[in-house]
C-alpha positions in Angstrom: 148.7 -32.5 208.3 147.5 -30.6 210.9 146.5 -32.4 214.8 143.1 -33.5 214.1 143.7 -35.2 211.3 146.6 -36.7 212.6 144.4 -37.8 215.7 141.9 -38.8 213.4 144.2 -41.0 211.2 145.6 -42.6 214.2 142.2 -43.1 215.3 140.8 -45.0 212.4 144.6 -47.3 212.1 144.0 -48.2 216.1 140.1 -49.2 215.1 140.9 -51.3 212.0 144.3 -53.0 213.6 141.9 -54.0 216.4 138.8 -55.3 214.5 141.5 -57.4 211.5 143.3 -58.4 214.3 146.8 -57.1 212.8 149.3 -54.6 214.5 148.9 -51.4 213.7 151.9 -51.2 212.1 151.1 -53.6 209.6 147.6 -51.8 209.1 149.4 -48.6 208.5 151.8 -49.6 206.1 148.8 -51.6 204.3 147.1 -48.2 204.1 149.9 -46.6 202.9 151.3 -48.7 200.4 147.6 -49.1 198.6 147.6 -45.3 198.8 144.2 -45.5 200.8 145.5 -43.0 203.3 147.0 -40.4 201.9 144.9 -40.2 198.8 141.8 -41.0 200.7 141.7 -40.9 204.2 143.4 -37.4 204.9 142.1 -35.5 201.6 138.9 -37.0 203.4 139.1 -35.9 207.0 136.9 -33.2 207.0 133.8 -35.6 205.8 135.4 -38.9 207.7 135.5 -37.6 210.9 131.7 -36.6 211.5 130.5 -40.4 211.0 
């Protein structure tokens, strides 16, 4: 993973911790676990990132 999409990803975990109300821990290993990130989010940067 290269540093934009690592900014990116740590970007979108900060956003969704803060609007759920959860630590960002907890939203990252949530996102994790259901596979969401790594099979959807990074694979996705290069679309993600321009909304």
């Amino acid at each position: 993973m290269d540093n934009e999409t690592l900014e990116f990803v740590t970007y979108c975990i900060s956003k969704l911790a803060q609007v759920l109300k959860m630590s960002q821990r907890e939203v990252y290993r949530r996102l994790k676990q259901s596979g969401i990130l790594y099979d959807y989010i990074v694979p996705s940067y290069d679309v993600l990132h321009t909304f």
